[in-house]
C-alpha positions in Angstrom: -7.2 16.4 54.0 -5.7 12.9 52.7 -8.7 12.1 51.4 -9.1 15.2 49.2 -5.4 14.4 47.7 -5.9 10.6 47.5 -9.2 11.8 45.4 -7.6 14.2 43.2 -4.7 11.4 42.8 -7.0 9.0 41.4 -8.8 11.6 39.4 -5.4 12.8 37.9 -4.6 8.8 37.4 -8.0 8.3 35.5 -7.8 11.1 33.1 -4.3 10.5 32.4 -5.4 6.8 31.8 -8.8 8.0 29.3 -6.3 10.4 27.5 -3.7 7.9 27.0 -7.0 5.2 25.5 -7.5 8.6 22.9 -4.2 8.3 21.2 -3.9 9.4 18.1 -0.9 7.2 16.8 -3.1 3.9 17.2 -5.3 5.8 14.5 -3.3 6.4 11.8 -2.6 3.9 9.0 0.8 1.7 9.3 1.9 0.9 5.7 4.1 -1.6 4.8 5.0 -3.1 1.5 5.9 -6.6 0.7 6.0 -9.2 -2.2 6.6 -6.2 -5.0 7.3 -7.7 -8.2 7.1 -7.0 -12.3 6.9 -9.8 -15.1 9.6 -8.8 -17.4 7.3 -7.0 -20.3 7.0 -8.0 -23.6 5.7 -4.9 -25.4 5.5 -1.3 -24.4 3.1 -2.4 -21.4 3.8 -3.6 -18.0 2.0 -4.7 -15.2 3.1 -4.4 -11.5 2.3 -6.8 -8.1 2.7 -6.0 -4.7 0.7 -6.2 -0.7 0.1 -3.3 0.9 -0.3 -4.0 4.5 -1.7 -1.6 7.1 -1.2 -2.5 11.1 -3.1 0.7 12.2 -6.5 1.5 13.2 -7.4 3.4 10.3 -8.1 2.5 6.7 -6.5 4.3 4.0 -6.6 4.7 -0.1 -4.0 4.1 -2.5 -4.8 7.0 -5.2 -2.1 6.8 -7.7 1.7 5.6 -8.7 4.7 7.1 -10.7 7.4 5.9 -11.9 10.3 6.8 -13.9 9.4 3.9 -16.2 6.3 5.6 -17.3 4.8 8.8 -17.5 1.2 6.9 -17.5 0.9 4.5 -14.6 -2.7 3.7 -13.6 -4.3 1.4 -11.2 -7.0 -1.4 -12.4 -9.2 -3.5 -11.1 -10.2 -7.1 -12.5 -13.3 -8.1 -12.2 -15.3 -10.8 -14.3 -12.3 -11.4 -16.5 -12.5 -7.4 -17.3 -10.1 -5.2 -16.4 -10.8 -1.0 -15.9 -9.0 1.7 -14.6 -10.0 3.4 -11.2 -8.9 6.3 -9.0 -8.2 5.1 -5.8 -8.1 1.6 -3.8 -9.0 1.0 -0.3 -6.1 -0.2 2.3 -8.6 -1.0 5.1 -7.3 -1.1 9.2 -5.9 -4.1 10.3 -5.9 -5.3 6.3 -4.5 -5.8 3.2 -4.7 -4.3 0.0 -3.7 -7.4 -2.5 -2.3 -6.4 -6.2 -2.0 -9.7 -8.0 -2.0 -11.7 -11.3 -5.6 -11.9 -12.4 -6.8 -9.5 -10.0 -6.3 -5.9 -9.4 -2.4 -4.6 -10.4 -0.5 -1.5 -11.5 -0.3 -1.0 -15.1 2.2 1.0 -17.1 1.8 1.7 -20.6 3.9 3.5 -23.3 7.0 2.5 -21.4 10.3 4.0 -21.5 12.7 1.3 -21.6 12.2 -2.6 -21.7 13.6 -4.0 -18.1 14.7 -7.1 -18.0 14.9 -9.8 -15.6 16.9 -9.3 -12.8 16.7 -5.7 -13.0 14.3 -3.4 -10.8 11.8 -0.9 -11.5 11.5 2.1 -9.4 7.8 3.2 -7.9 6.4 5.4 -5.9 2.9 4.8 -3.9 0.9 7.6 -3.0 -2.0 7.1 -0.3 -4.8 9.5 1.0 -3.2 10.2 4.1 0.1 8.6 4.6 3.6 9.2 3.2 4.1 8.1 -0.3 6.2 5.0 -0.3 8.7 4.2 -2.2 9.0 0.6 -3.8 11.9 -1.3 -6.1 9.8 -4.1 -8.0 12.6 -6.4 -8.8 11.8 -8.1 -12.7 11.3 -11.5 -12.8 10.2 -14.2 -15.6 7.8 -13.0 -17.9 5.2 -16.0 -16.8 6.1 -15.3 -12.8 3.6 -15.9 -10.0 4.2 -16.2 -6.5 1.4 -18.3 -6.1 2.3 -21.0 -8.6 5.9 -21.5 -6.5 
């Protein structure tokens, strides 16, 4: 009889142990957002810069922004010195999805208001399958770049 129990023990220990490896919360994507900026705008355009990080084990897409700024917000992509709009970006596991100067940004056009320096500018980031997240860019310089600091 003990080894009948001590069996069942381990076999109860080993699926417990496969289940746990199944988990579905190391699958999902972990966004974070960091480095969010605007260049104080000098028309009724504006661009915006950010890093959207994901720690989980699943990529995921940004799809659009809003912001009270600007009832057209799109997303574009630079390449070859051309920029276009586009529906979606990936955020890919374990990555980074990098919205810079002279690469891929936010745009908003026909703006609202002018902010100026020092101010922020409300956003919201809405994904394929997490949360929407919600963003401050704070307004720097006009001819800002983190990369030139």
């Amino acid at each position: 009889m003990n080894r009948r129990t001590a069996l069942a023990g381990l076999v109860a220990l080993a699926t417990g142990l496969a289940l746990a490896g199944c988990s579905t919360s190391d699958g999902e994507p972990q966004l974070e957002v960091t480095g969010a900026f605007m260049p104080q705008p000098v028309g009724d355009m504006a661009a915006g810069f950010l890093v959207v990080k994901n720690d989980g084990g699943t990529s995921d897409r940004l799809t659009s922004v809003t912001s009270p700024l600007s009832d057209d917000v799109t997303i574009h992509e630079t390449k070859n010195q051309a920029m276009r709009m586009v529906t979606s970006f990936e955020v890919p596991a374990g990555g980074e999805l990098n919205l810079e100067r002279g690469g891929n940004h936010i745009m908003f056009m026909k703006l609202k208001q002018r902010p100026e320096q020092g101010e922020k500018v409300s956003i919201e980031l809405h994904f394929e399958k997490a949360d929407p997240i919600k963003v401050d860019l704070p307004v720097k310089e006009t001819t800002y770049n983190p990369k030139k600091q």
